[in-house]
Structures are given as C-alpha cells and as structure tokens.
C-alpha positions as protocol buffer text, in pm:
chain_id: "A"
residue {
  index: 1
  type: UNK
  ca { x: 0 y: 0 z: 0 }
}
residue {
  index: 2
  type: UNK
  ca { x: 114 y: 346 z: -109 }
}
residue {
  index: 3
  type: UNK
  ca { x: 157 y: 710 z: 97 }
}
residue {
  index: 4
  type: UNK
  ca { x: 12 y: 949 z: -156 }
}
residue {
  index: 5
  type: UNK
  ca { x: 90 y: 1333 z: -130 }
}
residue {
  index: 6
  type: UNK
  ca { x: -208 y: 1537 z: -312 }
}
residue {
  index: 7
  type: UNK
  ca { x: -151 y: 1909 z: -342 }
}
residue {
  index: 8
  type: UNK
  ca { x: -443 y: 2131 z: -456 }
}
residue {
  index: 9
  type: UNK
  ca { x: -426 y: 2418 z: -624 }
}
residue {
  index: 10
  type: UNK
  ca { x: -754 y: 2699 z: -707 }
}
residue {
  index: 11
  type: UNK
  ca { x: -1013 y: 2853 z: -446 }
}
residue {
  index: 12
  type: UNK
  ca { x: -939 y: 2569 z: -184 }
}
residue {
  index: 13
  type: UNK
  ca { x: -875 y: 2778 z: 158 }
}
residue {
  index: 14
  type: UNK
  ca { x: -1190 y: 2960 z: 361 }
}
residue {
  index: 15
  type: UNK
  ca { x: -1415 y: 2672 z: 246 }
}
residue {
  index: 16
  type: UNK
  ca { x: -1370 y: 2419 z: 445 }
}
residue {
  index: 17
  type: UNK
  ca { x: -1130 y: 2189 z: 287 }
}
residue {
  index: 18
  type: UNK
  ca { x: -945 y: 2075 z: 541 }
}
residue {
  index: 19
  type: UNK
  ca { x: -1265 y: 1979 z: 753 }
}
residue {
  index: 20
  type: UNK
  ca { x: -1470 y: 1818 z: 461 }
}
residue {
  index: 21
  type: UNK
  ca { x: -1084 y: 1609 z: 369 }
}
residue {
  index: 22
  type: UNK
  ca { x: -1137 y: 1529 z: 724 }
}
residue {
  index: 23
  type: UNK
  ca { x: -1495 y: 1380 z: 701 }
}
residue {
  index: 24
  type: UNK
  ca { x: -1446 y: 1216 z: 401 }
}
residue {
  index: 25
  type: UNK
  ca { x: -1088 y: 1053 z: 474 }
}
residue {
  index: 26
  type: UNK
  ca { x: -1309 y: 903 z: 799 }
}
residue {
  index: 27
  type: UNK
  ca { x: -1594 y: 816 z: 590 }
}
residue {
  index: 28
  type: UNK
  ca { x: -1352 y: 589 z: 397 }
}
residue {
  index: 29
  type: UNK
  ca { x: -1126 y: 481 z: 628 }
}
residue {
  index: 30
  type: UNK
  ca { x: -806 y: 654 z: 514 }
}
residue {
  index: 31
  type: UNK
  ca { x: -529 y: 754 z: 746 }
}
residue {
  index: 32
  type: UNK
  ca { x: -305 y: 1046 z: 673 }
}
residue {
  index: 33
  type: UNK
  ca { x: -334 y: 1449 z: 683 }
}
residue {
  index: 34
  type: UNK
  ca { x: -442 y: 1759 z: 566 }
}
residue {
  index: 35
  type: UNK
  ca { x: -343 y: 2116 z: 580 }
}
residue {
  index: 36
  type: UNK
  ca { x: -333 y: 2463 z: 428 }
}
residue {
  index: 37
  type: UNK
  ca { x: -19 y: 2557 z: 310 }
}
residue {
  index: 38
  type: UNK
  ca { x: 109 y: 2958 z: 306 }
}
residue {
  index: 39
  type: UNK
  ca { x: 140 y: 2970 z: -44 }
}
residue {
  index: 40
  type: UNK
  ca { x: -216 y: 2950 z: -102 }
}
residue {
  index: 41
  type: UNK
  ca { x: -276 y: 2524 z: -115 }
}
residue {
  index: 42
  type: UNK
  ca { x: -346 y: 2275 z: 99 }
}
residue {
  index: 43
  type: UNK
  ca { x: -170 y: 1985 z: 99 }
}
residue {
  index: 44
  type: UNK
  ca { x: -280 y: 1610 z: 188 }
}
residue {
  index: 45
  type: UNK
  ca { x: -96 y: 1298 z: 268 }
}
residue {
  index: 46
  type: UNK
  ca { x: -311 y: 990 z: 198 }
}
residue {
  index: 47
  type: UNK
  ca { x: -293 y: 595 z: 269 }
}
residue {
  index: 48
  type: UNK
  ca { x: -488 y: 316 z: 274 }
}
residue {
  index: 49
  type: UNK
  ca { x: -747 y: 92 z: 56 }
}
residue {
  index: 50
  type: UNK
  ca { x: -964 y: 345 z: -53 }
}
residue {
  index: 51
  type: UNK
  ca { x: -705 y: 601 z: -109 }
}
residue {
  index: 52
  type: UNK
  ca { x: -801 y: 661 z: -500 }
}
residue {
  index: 53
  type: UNK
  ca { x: -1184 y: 709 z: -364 }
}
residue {
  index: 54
  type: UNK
  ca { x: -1011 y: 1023 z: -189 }
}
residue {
  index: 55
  type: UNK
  ca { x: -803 y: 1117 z: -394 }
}
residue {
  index: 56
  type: UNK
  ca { x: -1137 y: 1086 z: -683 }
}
residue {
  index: 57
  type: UNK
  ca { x: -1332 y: 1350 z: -392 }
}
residue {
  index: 58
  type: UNK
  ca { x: -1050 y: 1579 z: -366 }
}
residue {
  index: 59
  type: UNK
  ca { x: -1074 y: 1646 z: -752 }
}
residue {
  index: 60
  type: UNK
  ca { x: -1389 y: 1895 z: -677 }
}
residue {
  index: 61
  type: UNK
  ca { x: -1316 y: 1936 z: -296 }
}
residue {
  index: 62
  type: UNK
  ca { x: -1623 y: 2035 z: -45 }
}
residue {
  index: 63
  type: UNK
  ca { x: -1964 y: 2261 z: -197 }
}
residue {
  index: 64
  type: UNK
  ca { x: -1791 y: 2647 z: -250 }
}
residue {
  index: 65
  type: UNK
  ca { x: -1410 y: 2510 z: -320 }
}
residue {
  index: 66
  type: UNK
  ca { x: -1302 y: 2590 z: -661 }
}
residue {
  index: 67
  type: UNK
  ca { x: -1042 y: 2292 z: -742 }
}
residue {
  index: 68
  type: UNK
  ca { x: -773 y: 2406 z: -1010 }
}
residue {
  index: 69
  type: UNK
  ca { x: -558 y: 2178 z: -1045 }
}
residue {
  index: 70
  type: UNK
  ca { x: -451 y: 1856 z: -800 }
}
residue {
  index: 71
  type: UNK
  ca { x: -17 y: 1748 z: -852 }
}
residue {
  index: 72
  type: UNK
  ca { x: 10 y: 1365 z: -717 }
}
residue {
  index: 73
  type: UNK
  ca { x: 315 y: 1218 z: -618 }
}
residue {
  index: 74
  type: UNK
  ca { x: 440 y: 820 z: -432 }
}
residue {
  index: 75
  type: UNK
  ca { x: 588 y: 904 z: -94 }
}
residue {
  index: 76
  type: UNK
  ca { x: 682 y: 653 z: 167 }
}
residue {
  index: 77
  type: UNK
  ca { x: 378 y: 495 z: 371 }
}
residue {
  index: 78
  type: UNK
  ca { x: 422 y: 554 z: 723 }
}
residue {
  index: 79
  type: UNK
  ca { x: 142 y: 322 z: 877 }
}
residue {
  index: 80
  type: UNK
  ca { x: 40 y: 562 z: 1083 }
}
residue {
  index: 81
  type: UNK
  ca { x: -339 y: 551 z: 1183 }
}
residue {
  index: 82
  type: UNK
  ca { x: -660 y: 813 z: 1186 }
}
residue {
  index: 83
  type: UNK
  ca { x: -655 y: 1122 z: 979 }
}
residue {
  index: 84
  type: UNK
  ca { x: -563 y: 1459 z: 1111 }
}
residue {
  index: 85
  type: UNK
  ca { x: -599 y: 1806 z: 1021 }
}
residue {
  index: 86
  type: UNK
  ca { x: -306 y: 2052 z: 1034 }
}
C-alpha cells in the first residue's frame, strides 16, 4: 500500500477543505493528513485501501471550493493511523 501526497491548487482555503478532507478521509477509512499551506494550497498525505476514492473527492473538494488543479506524487507509507488536520 502506497503514501500518496495530493496538493491542490484553485479557491481551496476559507471553504472548508481541510474539515470536509477530514470527514471524508473518515468516511472511507483513510489515514493520513491535511493542511493549508502559506502559499495558497493545501496539501494532503493519503494511505490506505480506498485512497483513489479520496483522492477521486478531492478532484472537486467540499460545496464552495473551486479545485484548479490537484499534482500527485508516491511518498513513503508511514502506517500511521486516523486522519488529522493541520
């Protein structure tokens, strides 16, 4: 099983990203993280089974998020468990 880092690019801070990655990484059963990062993104860190499934939400985000563009990249799984928001 692969760690995958998702960064999103477009209106995606002040709309509740982070909290609606949050619901939907628990709906799914996904551990990893999410945060906002100071250049404007937010970033996620994603693993588990269903980690395409989140990766597949994250393309349109939560109701008033404007999703631009989303960069994927392999990192190294950590086995961590739960999701948290940064």
């Amino acid at each position: 099983m692969a760690r995958t880092l998702v960064i999103i690019t477009g209106r995606v801070q002040g709309v509740g990203f982070r909290w609606g990655t949050l619901e939907e990484a628990e709906r799914l059963g996904v551990s990893g993280s999410v945060r906002n990062e100071t250049d404007g993104t937010v970033r996620v860190e994603v693993e588990g089974d269903r980690t395409d499934e989140l990766i597949e939400w994250l393309r349109h985000g939560p109701r008033y998020a404007e999703v631009e563009n989303i960069e994927l990249r392999d990192i190294p799984e950590t086995g961590e468990a739960g999701f948290k928001v940064g």
